[in-house]
N, C-alpha and C positions, 0 to 999 in steps of 0.2 A: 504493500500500500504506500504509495505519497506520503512522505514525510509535511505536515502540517507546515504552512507557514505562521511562523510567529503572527500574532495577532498585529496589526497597524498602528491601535492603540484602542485606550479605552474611552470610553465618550461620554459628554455628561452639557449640559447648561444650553435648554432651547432657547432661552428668551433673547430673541435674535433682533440690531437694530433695525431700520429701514434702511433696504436695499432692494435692487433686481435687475432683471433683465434689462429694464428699461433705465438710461444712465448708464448703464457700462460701457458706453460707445464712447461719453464723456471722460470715465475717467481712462479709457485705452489712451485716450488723444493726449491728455493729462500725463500721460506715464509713457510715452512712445516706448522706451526701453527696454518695459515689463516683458515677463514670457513668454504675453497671450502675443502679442507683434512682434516676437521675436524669431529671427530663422528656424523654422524646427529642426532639435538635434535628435539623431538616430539613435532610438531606446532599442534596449534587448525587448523580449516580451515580459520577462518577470519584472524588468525595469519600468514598463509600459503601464501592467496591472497594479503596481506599488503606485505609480504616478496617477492612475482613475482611481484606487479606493482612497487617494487620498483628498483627494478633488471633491468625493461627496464624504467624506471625512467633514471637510472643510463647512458644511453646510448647514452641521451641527454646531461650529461653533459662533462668535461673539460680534467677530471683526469684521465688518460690514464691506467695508475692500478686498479681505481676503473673500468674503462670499460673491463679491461682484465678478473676480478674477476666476473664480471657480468654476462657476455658472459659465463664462464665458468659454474657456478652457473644454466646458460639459459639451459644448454647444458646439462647437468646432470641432471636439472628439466621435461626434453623434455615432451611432450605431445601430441596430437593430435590439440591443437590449437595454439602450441605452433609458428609453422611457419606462421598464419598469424597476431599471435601477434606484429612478426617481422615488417613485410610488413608494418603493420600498424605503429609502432615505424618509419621505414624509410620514411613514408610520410616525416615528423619532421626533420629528420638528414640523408637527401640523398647523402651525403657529407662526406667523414673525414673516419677515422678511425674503428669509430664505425660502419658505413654504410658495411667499406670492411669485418669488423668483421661478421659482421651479414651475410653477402650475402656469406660469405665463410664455416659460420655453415650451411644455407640451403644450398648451393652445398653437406658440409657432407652427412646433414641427409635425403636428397629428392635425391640425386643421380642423378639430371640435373643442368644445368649450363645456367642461360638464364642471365648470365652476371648482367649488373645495367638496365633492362630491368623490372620495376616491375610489369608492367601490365600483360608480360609473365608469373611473376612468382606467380599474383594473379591467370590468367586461369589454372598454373598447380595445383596451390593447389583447384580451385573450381573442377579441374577434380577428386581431393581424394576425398571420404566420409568423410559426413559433420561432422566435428569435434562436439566431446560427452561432450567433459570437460568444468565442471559446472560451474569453476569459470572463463569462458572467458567474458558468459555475466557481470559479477562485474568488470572484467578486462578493457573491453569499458566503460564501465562507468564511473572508475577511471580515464582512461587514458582520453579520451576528456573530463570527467568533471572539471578532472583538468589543461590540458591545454589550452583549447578552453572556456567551457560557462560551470560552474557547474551547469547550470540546465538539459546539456545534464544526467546526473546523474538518475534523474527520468523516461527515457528511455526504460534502459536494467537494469536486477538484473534477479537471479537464477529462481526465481518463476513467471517471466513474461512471461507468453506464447509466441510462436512462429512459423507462419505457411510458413517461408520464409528463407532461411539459412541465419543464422545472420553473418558468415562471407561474406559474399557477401552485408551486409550493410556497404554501406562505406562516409567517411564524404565529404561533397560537398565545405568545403572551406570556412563556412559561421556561424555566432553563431542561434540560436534559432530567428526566423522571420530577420535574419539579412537583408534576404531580403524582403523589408517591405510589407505585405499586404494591399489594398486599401480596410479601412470598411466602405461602406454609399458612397461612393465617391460624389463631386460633380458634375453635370452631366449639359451640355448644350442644349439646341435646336439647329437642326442641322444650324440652318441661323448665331447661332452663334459661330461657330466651325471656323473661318476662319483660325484658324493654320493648318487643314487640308486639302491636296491637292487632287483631285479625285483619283488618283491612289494610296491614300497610304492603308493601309492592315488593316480592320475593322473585328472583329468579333462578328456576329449581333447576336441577340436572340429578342424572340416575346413573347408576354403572354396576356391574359386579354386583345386584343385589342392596348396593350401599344409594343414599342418596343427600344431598345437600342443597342448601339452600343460601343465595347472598342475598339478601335485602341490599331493593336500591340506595334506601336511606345512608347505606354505607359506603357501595361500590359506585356511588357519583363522586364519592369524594376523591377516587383512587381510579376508577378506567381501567385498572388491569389487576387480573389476581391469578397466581402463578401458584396452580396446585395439583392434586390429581385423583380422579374417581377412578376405583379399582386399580390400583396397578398404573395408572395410564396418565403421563403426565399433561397436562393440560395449562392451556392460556385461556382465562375469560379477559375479554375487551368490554369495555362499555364506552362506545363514545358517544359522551352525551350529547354533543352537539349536532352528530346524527339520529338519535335516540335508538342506537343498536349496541343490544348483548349478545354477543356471538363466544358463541366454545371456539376454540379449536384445539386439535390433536398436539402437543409443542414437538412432535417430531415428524420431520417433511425431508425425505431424498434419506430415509436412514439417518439422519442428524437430529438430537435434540438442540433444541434453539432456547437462546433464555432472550428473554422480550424485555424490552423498555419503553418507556413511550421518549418518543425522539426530541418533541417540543415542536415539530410541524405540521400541518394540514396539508391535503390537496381537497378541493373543494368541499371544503366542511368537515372532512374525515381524515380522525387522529392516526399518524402516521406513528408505528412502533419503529424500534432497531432492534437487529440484531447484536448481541454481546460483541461475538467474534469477528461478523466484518463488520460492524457497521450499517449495514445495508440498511436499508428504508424499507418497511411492510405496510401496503395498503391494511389496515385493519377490516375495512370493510370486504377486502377479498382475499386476505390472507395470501397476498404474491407481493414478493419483493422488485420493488419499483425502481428504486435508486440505490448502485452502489457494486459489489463485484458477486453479487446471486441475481441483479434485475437480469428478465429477459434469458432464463435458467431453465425455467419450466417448474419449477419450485410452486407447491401452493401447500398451504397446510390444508387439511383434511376438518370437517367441522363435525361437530356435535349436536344432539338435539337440547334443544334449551327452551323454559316455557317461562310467559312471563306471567304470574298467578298473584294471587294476596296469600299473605303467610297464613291464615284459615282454612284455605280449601289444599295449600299445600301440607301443611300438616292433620287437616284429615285424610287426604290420604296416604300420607307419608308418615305416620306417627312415630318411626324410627328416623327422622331423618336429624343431621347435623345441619346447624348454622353457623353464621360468621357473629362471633365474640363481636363484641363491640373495645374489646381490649386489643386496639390495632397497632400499639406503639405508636400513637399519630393522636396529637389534639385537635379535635373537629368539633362541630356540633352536628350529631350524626341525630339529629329531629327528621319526623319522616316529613320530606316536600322541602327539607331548609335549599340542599344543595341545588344551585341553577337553578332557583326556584322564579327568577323573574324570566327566564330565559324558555322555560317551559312554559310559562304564563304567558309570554309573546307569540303574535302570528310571525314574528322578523325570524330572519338570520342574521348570527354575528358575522360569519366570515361570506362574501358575496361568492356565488357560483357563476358559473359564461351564461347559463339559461337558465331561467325557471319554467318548469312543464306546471301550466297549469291546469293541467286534468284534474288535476288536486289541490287543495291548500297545502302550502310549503311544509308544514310539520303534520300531514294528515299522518295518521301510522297505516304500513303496511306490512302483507307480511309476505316474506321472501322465503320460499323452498330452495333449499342448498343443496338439491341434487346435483350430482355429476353432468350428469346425461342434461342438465335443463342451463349448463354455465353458458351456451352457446345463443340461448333461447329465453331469457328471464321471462317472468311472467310475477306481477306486484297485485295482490290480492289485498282492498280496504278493512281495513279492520273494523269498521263500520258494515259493511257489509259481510263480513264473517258473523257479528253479534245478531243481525237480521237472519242469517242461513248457518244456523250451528253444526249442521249437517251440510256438504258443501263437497260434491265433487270437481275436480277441474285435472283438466292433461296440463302436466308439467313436461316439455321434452316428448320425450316417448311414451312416458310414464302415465296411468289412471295412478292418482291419488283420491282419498276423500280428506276432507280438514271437519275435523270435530270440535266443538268449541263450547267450552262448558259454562256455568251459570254465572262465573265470574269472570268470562272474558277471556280464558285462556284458549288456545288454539292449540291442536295437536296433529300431528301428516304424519296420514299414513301411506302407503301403496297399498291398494284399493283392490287387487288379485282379480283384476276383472269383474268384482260383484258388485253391485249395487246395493246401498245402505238408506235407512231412512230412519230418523229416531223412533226411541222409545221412553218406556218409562226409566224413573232413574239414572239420565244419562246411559243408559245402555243402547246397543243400536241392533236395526234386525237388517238381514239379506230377504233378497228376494224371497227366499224358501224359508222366511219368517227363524231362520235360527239366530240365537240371540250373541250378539259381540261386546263385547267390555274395549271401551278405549285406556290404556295402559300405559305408562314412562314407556315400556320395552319393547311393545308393539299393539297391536287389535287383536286383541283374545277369544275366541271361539268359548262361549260359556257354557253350555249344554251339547249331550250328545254324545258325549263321553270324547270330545275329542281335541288332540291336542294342538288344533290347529292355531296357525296364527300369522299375523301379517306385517309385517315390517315398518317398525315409525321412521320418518325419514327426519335431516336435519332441517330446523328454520328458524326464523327469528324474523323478529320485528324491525322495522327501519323509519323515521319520517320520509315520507316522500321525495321531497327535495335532495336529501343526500341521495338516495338510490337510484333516482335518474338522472342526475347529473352525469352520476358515471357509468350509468348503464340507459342511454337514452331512447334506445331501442327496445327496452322493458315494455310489455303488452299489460296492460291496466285492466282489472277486474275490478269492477264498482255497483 
């Protein structure tokens, strides 16, 4: 791997005088001498990139000529990634001088005007073709490594592969696991769980006979719990800000993988790493995106995961384990505290290139993680699951039925060519009226003496908006 370069430096103090774009013509005239009119002299390339990350270095700080000179420097260096170098520099200094500077060179050189509106002016530049210039990924690396976490540094560089526009990787506000991962956690019997009320939000998983349960209340506060059912090491993801709990298997290509969350997004969905290279894991599809496994073939393997209230999973889970609320971590683990204004908005934090609006941006839906259906999504309303609790549909190849019990939970099965319609009790009958038990393990043939049974498949829930973003070809069921 790329030996990191030393960070450029570290940065601090937005409150920038009055300067910009406009006037720097003046002080060029003022200063014939300076840099920006000066003959250019021939930089290596590392010479080159040292010289642009310091130029929006510069942009962050005080000195209103040095920011006049910069800008000007930006503007004559132009590139194709040059505008969302900007973007990104204004996370930093959305304020001041530098800001109107900046936002009045992209009015120049993009030709629209979407005002101090950044999110507008990140979807105009994801609408240009994907910027080619080499040294943008050394450019992110510089910039957040040196003003955020310089181990963001180990990331991005020239020779990291990339199956995912790296502009459109954007930073979530947080250093490297800032938000801490739960590894091993300790785990209660449910008789001693008394912090939890029946209706508060549990998401269950089964294996080996064994079964477990993480209340949201806790697993917002953390996005990642690194443990294992049966034998079988496992990753839970929660990214809230797509509103998805996904299992997955933590071993992909015969390697077990230890996960971290990276501290990046691509379009609203929390981007893990790998320990050992680094790589970057879309979380939402368990493939490594950026780094020296993207573009590998690599995917982890997912689990079934159901999202219930702790009452209906503990009746019928009465042996099941919970998550302690003794996380080693001071929170306020109240059920609904975590991203509770953010749940309670129709908005998105982080902007996507499109929003499909078949749906409301955070409508929930739910995603079958079949193999056979990765080619072919199909996004089923979870709205329309609570209206048809009985609910068959082809996924792929596949007859499924989705079962969906009195509190909202969903469960996929493969469907063995029969046709199911409720009954009482949550039980369900086939055509030939014999009676099926929906089960964590699979659809259970109840009567008849027989041992049949039919296969739960993996799924999980998503808001709408993350899951066609990056799958915009998804087929809506509503």
């Amino acid at each position: 791997m790329k030996k990191p370069r030393k960070p450029f430096m570290y940065l601090a103090a937005f409150g920038l005088a009055v300067t910009g774009v406009v006037g720097l013509a003046r002080r060029q005239q003022a200063e014939p001498d300076s840099e920006v009119t000066a003959k250019p002299t021939k930089l290596t390339w590392d010479e080159r990139l040292r010289a642009e990350a310091g130029d929006f270095t510069i942009l962050l700080g005080e000195d209103p000529d040095k920011i006049g000179y910069a800008l000007m420097r930006i503007n004559n260096r132009w590139h194709d990634a040059t505008a969302v170098m900007l973007l990104e520099t204004l996370r930093f200094a959305p304020n001041g001088a530098a800001a109107r500077g900046s936002l009045e060179l992209l009015r120049r050189r993009l030709g629209v005007d979407h005002g101090t509106d950044l999110d507008a002016w990140y979807r105009h530049v994801w609408s240009l073709p994907e910027p080619t210039y080499k040294g943008y990924a050394q450019f992110k690396a510089d910039f957040y490594g040196g003003i955020v976490d310089e181990s963001f540094q180990e990331y991005f560089s020239e020779d990291r592969r990339s199956t995912i526009r790296l502009d459109e990787v954007r930073w979530g506000g947080v250093k490297r696991n800032g938000i801490p991962p739960l590894d091993r956690p300790a785990m209660l019997s449910a008789d001693e769980a008394d912090y939890l009320d029946d209706q508060d939000v549990v998401f269950g998983i089964t294996g080996g006979g064994r079964a477990k349960a993480y209340p949201k209340r806790i697993l917002a506060w953390h996005e990642m719990i690194k443990d294992s059912i049966a034998g079988e090491p496992i990753t839970g993801v929660y990214c809230t800000l797509c509103g998805a709990v996904i299992i997955y298997k933590s071993t992909a290509g015969e390697i077990e993988f230890d996960f971290g969350t990276s501290g990046f997004l691509y379009r609203s969905n929390k981007l893990m790493f790998d320990e050992s290279t680094k790589s970057l894991w879309s979380s939402l599809t368990g493939k490594p995106v950026i780094g020296p496994l993207a573009g590998n073939g690599l995917r982890l393997d997912t689990l079934p995961v159901v999202t219930t209230t702790w009452g209906q999973w503990k009746r019928r889970h009465p042996e099941t384990l919970v998550l302690s609320l003794e996380t080693g971590h001071k929170r306020d683990y109240g059920e609904g505290v975590a991203y509770r204004d953010y749940f309670a908005s129709p908005d998105v934090m982080f902007a996507v290139p499109k929003l499909d609006e078949r749906l409301a941006a955070k409508a929930e839906v739910l995603i079958v993680r079949d193999r056979a259906a990765q080619d072919r999504p199909k996004a089923i309303a979870i709205d329309f699951l609570k209206k048809n609790p009985v609910h068959h549909e082809t996924i792929g190849d596949r007859n499924v039925v989705m079962v969906t019990d009195r509190s909202g939970a969903t469960r996929v099965y493969d469907a063995g060519g029969k046709k199911f319609r409720s009954a009482e009790d949550g039980e369900l009958l086939d055509e030939s009226e014999a009676r099926w038990i929906a089960e964590e393990s699979g659809l259970s043939k109840a009567d008849g003496g027989s041992a049949e049974s039919l296969q739960r498949l993996p799924a999980h829930r998503a808001f709408w908006f993350a899951w066609s973003s990056q799958h915009p070809e998804t087929e809506l069921v509503r």
